[in-house]
Structures are given as structure tokens and as C-alpha cells.
C-alpha positions in Angstrom: 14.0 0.9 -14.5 15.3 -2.5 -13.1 18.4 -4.1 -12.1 18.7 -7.6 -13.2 21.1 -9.5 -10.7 22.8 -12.7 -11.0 22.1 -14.1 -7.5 24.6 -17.1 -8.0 27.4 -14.3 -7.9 28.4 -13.5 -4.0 27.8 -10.1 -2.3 31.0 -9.9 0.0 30.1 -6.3 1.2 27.1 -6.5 2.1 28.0 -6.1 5.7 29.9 -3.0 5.2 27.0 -1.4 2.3 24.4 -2.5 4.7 25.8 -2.1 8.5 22.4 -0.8 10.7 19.8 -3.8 9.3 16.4 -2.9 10.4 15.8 -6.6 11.2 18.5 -9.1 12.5 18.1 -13.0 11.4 19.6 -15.7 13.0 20.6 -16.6 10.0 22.9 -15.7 7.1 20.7 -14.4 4.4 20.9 -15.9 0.6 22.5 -14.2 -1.9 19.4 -12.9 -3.7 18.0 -12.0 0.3 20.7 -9.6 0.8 21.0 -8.0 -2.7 16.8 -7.1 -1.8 17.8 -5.9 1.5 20.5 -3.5 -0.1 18.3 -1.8 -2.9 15.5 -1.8 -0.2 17.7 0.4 1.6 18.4 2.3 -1.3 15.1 3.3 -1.5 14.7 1.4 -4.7 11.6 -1.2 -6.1 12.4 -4.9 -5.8 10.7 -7.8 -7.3 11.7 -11.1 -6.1 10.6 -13.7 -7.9 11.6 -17.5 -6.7 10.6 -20.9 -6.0 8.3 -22.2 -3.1 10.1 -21.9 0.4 13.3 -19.7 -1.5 12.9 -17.5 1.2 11.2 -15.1 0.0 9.3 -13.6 3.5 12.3 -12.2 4.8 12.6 -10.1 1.8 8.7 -8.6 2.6 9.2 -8.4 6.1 12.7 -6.5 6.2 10.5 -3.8 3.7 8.1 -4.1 6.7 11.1 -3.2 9.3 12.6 -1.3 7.7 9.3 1.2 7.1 9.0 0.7 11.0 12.3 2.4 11.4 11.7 5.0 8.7 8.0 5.7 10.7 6.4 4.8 7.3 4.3 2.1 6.6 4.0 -1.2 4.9 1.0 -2.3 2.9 1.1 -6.4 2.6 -1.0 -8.0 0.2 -2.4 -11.2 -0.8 -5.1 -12.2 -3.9 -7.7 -14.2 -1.0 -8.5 -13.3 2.4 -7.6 -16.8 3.8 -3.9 -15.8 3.1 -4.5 -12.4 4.4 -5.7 -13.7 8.0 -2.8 -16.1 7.9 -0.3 -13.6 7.2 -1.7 -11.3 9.7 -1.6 -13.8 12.6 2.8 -14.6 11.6 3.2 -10.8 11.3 1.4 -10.1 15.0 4.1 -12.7 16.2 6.8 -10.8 14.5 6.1 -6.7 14.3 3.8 -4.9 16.7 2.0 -2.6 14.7 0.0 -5.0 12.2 -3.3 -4.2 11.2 -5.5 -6.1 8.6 -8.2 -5.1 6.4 -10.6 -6.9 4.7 -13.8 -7.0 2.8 -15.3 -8.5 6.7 -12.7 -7.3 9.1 -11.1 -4.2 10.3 -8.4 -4.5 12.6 -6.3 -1.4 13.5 -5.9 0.4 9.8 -4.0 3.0 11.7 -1.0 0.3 11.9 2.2 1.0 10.6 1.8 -2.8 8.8 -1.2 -3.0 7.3 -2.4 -6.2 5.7 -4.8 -6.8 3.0 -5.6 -8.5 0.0 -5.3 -6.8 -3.3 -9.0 -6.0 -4.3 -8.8 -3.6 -1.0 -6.2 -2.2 -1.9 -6.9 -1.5 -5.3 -10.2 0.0 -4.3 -8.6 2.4 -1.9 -6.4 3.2 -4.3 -9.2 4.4 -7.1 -10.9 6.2 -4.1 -7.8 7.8 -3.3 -8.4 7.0 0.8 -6.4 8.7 3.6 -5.0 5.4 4.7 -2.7 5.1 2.4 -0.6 8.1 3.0 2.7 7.5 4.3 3.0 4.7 2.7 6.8 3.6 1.6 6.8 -0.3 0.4 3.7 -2.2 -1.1 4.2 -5.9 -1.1 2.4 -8.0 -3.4 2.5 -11.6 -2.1 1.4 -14.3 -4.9 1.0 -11.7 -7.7 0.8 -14.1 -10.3 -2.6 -14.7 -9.1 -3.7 -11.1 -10.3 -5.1 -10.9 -13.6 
């Protein structure tokens, strides 16, 4: 089931549908920012799909936040571990539970964010591993790199 939104048409109430954000930006957010952040908080799926630099981080790390209030977690991933390490690194300087795993490095997998590239988490999915429990939002970063 999806909601198809027309993110040139404005979201006046977003304040008022969405008054406790998990996160606060020192920014107003776009149009198809704040329409995430309100079926986030719904508890529904969101894709966002958009060109380079659109904006599309804030989306993944409000779902990150707002996990963090819910005392669930976040599992962020990328297709390569280059991408992995970088995201890890901006997410340390952001959130304070981040972990990271890859196929060479384990850093705190008992964080509330965890980050990882896809292959991981596909495998622990298939095994079925503990770590994923507790789990509320899975954020695929560049999935049209997966095949």
C-alpha cells in the first residue's frame, strides 16, 4: 500500500499534525521533507525518491530520531562499505548511539543506530540474528544500486 503525494502542493499543518518532532532543523523542511516526517510518525513505510542534494538525509535521519525517542532502533544501509564508514563517521557527529557493521569492522552492534551495508544486512536477515530485534525503520541509502 502506498501513498503517492504531489510534493509541489503545500502542507500548511504540518506544525499542528506534527507538534513534538523528534529532531529539530534549523531549517524549514521542503515540502516532500515534511510529508515523510508525518507518515514516519504515523508509523507508515516511506520511499523517497529524489535528485542529488534534494535533501533526502533529513528524511533517514528523523526515522533515525525518531526510533531514538521510540527506544527502537534504526538500521542504515548502503550497497559499499566506503559509504557505510562515511555515513557512520556524520551520524557519530549527529546521534550518540551509532554503531556500524561490516564485513571487517564491528563497532557497537548493540547501538540503537546501526549502520551497515546491505549484503550484512541481508545475511542477518536469512540467519534470522538477534540483532535485529527491536528494529522499527530500515533505511536503504542508494537502493538502486541493489540488483
Amino acid at each position: 500500500w502506498a501513498h503517492e503525494v504531489d510534493v509541489r502542493e503545500p502542507f500548511p499543518d504540518f506544525a499542528s499534525l506534527v507538534p513534538d518532532m523528534a529532531m529539530k532543523y534549523p531549517f524549514e523542511l521542503d515540502t516532500f521533507q515534511k510529508r515523510a516526517v508525518y507518515y514516519l510518525e504515523q508509523g507508515e513505510n516511506v520511499f523517497v525518491a529524489a535528485h542529488t542534494s534534494a535533501g533526502k538525509t533529513v528524511v533517514a535521519e528523523y526515522a533515525i530520531a525518531l526510533a531514538a525517542k521510540h527506544m527502537t532502533r534504526a538500521i542504515y544501509t548502503s550497497p559499499i562499505k566506503a559509504l557505510s564508514n562515511q555515513k557512520f563517521r556524520d551520524f557519530q557527529n549527529t546521534f550518540q548511539d551509532v554503531g556500524i557493521l561490516t564485513g571487517d569492522v564491528q563497532i557497537r552492534p548493540e547501538a540503537s543506530c546501526l549502520v551497515m551495508t546491505t549484503e550484512i544486512l541481508r545475511s542477518m536477515l536469512y540467519r534470522g540474528a538477534d540483532l535485529i530485534r527491536d528494529v522499527e525503520f530500515v533505511i536503504f541509502d542508494e537502493v538502486h544500486y541493489i540488483s
